[in-house]
C-alpha positions in Angstrom: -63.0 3.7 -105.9 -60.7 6.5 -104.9 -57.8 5.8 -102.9 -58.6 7.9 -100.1 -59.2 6.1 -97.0 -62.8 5.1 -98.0 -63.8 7.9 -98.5 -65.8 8.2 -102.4 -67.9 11.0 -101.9 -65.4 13.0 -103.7 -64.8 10.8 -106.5 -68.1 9.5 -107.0 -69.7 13.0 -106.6 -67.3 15.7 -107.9 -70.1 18.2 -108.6 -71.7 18.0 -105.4 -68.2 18.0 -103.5 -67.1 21.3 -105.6 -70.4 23.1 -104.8 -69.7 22.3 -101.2 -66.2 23.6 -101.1 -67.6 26.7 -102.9 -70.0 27.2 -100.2 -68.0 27.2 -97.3 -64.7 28.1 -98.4 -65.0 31.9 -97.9 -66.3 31.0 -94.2 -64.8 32.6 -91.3 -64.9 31.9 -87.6 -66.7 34.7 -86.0 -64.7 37.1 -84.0 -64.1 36.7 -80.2 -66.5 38.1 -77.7 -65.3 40.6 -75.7 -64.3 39.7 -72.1 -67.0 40.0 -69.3 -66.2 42.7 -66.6 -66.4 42.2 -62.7 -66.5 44.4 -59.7 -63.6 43.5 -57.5 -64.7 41.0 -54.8 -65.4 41.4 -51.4 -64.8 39.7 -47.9 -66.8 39.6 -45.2 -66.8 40.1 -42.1 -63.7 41.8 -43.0 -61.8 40.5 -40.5 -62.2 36.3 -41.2 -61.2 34.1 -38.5 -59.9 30.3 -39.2 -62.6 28.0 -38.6 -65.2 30.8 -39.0 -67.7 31.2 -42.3 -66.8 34.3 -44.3 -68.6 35.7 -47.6 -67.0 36.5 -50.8 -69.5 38.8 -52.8 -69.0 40.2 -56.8 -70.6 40.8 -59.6 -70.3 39.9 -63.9 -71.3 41.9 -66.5 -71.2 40.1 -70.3 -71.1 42.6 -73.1 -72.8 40.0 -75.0 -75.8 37.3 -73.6 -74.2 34.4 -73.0 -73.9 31.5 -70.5 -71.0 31.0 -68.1 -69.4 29.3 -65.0 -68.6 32.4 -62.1 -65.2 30.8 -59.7 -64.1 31.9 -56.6 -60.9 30.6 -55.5 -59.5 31.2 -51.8 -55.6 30.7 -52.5 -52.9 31.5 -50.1 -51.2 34.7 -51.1 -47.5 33.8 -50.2 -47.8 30.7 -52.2 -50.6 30.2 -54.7 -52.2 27.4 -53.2 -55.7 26.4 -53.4 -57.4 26.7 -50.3 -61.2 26.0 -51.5 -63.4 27.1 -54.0 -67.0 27.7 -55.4 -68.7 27.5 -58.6 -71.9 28.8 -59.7 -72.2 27.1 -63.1 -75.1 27.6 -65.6 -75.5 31.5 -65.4 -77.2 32.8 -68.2 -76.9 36.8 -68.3 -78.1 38.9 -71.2 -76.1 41.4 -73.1 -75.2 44.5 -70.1 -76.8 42.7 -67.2 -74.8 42.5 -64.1 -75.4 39.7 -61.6 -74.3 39.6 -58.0 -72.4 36.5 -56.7 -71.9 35.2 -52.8 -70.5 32.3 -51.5 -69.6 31.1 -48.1 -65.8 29.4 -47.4 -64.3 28.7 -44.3 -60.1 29.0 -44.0 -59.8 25.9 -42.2 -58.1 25.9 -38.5 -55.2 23.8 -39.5 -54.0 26.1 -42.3 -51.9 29.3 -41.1 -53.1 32.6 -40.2 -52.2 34.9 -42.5 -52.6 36.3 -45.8 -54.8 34.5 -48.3 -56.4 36.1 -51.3 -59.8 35.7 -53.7 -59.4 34.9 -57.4 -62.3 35.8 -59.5 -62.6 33.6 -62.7 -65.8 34.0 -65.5 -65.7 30.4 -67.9 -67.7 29.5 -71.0 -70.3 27.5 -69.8 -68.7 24.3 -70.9 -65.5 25.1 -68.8 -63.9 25.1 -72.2 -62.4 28.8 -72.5 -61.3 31.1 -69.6 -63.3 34.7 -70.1 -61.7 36.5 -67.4 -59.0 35.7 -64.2 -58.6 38.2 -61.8 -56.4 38.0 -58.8 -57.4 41.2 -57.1 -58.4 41.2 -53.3 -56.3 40.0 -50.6 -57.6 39.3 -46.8 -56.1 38.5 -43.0 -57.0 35.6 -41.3 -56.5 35.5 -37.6 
């Protein structure tokens, strides 16, 4: 018995263990897909009042079928912090298809008026691996 932790397959099968390295040595991990696109996200009613439901609207597009997790985050512009957020998880899309996204939020009434801004995210579809994080569309609330 070898002295490698228990294991014996090596030592007890040395043919079979060399064919196996042989195999799979020369295997590489396949490249990275490229990162989905997305339309810049949209608020409205365009003015949002506290208390009052609002729609954020965007869109994906995969360059390559896969399934992902689409995020909207309301975060307060001046200092980052989560407000609320949505998840539409589960979204299979095909290779070039581009699929529209809405949710509903509410800024609630005892948060500030001001500035507060969407963040677009696109995740693998076991939340594992960020695809894309966009910051990109800032909106008033009175």
């Amino acid at each position: 018995m070898a002295n490698n932790g228990g294991n014996t397959f090596v030592a007890e099968f040395p043919n079979a263990a060399a064919v196996f390295k042989n195999s799979y040595a020369g295997i590489t991990q396949p490249p990275p897909t490229s990162q989905p696109t997305t339309t810049k996200a949209t608020v409205s009613p365009t003015r949002v009042a506290r208390g009052q439901t609002f729609n954020v609207t965007g869109s994906v597009t995969p360059s390559s079928a896969r399934t992902v997790v689409v995020k909207y985050e309301i975060r307060n512009a001046g200092n980052s912090a989560l407000v609320t957020d949505r998840a539409c998880t589960a979204q299979v899309i095909t290779a070039g298809q581009t699929r529209s996204y809405m949710s509903a939020f509410v800024i609630p009434t005892s948060l500030g008026a001001g500035t507060y801004r969407v963040d677009t995210l696109v995740y693998t579809a076991d939340w594992s691996q960020t695809l894309l994080y966009r910051n990109d569309t800032t909106f008033t609330a009175n």
